[in-house]
C-alpha positions, 0 to 999 in steps of 0.5 A, a space after each residue: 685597231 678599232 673594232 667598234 660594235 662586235 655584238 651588233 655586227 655578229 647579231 648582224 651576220 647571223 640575222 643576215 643569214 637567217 633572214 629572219 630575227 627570231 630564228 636569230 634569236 633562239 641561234 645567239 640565246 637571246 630575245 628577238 627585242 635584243 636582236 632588233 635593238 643590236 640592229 637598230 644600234 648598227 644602222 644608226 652608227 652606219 648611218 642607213 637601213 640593212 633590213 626591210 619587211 616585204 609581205 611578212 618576209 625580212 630581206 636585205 637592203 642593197 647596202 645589207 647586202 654590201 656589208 654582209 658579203 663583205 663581213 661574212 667571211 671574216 667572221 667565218 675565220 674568226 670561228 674556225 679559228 676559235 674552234 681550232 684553238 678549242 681543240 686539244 694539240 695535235 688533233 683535228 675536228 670534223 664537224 658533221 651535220 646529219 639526220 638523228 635517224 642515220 646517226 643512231 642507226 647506222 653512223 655512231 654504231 662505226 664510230 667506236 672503230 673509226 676512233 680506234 684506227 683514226 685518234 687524231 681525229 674527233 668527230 663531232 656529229 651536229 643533229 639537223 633534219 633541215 638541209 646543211 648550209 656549209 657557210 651558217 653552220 660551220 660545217 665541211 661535210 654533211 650527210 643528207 638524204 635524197 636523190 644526189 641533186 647537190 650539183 655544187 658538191 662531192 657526194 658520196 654515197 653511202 646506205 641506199 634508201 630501198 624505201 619499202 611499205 613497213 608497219 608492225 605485226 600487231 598493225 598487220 594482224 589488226 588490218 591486213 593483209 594489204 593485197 590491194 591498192 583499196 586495202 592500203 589506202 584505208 591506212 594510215 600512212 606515215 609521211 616525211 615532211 611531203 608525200 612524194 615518196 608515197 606517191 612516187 612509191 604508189 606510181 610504182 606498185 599500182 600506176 597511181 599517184 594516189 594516197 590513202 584516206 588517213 596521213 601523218 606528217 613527221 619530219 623526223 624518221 626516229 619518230 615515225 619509227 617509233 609511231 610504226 613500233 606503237 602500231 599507228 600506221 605504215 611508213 616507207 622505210 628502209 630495211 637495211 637501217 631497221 633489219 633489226 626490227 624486221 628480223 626479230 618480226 617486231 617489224 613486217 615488210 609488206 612488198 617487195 617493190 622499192 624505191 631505190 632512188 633515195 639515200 644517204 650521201 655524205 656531200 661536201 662543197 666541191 670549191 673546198 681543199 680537204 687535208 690529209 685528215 679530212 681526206 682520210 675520214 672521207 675514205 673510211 666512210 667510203 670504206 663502210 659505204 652499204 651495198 644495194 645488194 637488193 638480198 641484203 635489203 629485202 
């Protein structure tokens, strides 16, 4: 058997995935040069171009195209075989991408019971802010956060968002009461890596999309959690996920109103056969799945 250029058609799959060499880089540990020069080397053996630049964006030639459709899933098999030897006889491993903020607030505080009743099983959490791609990163299953608009997967749907208008007590006692829509826009507001769930959270209490004079922007709820606690400003939270800080009035809620579209969903691709295992940890999320009691959240 001859398997000429390994490196190079690895370098290849991840770049063709990525669509771009640095992202590719920091995934393979090596320097963006590297990952041309792998390139370079297959496109000399195979005798035509893989990649061509179109305004500043990298993008697959029709024969790249051709060779990663038909390289892609083999080398897929490859790591699934290799993690599958990796693990210890007898035990199956379930790989799940998810946000920090889920899985250090709710998710690994389970996880002690799930492996009391479940040994056969290990959970590996992969921590990611950006949306799973199953094929990429390896991944069955995935825990996102939206409104269930994933068509091509199962979801299940596990701690409703019920976002609400948080800041700390120092915040408020500083710069409240926030009784009208004047008050509240001259905070500071703290946003998701948008600001459409304050504008849609504005529509809702005042009938205006309209946002406050003052935005953040941080992608990360566990940092914007921490900013709200350090009394930097308001963000829209959920109040089962930070009850503990609501209870012991570190935290205020300053409205009932909420947006009970967002939550968290584990999804998997439709197209997959779970086994006996993964059908088993499947059902135990669904089994500690969070009601939208709405007494419970606010």
């Amino acid at each position: 058997m001859q398997l000429p250029l390994l490196n190079a058609l690895k370098t290849f799959i991840v770049s063709a995935q990525r669509l771009n060499f640095t992202k590719a880089s920091e995934d393979l540990l090596v320097s963006p040069s590297a990952i041309s020069h792998q390139i370079k080397i297959l496109e000399e053996y195979l005798g035509y171009k893989l990649f061509f630049r179109k305004n500043r964006t990298l993008i697959l030639t029709q024969e790249g195209e051709q060779l990663f459709f038909k390289l892609e899933k083999p080398f897929q098999e490859i790591s699934h075989a290799l993690v599958e030897s990796r693990t210890p006889r007898g035990k199956m491993r379930i790989n799940l991408s998810l946000r920090p903020f889920i899985s250090s607030m709710w998710l690994t505080k389970q996880l002690e019971f799930f492996w009391k009743t479940h040994p056969l099983i290990e959970i590996h959490l992969i921590h990611n802010l950006l949306p799973p791609d199953f094929q990429r990163d390896h991944i069955k299953f995935a825990i996102v956060w939206g409104k269930n608009d994933w068509p091509d997967c199962e979801t299940v749907k596990l701690v409703p968002g019920n976002l609400t208008p948080i800041c700390s007590a120092e915040y408020f006692e500083k710069y409240g009461p926030f009784e009208s829509l004047e008050q509240l826009r001259n905070v500071t507001l703290l946003h998701e890596e948008s600001n459409s769930s304050w504008t849609e959270w504005f529509q809702k209490k005042f009938n205006t999309p309209i946002l406050g004079q003052h935005n953040i922007y941080i992608d990360d709820t566990n940092v914007r959690l921490n900013s709200v606690r350090n009394h930097q400003g308001v963000m829209l939270g959920c109040p089962f996920l930070q009850r503990p800080f609501l209870q012991s009035g570190e935290l205020i809620q300053l409205f009932e109103e909420t947006l009970e579209d967002y939550s968290y969903f584990l999804v998997y691709p439709k197209s997959v056969q779970l086994n006996e295992r993964e059908l088993e940890f499947v059902q135990w999320l669904e089994s500690i799945a969070v009601s939208n009691d709405k007494e419970f959240f606010c």
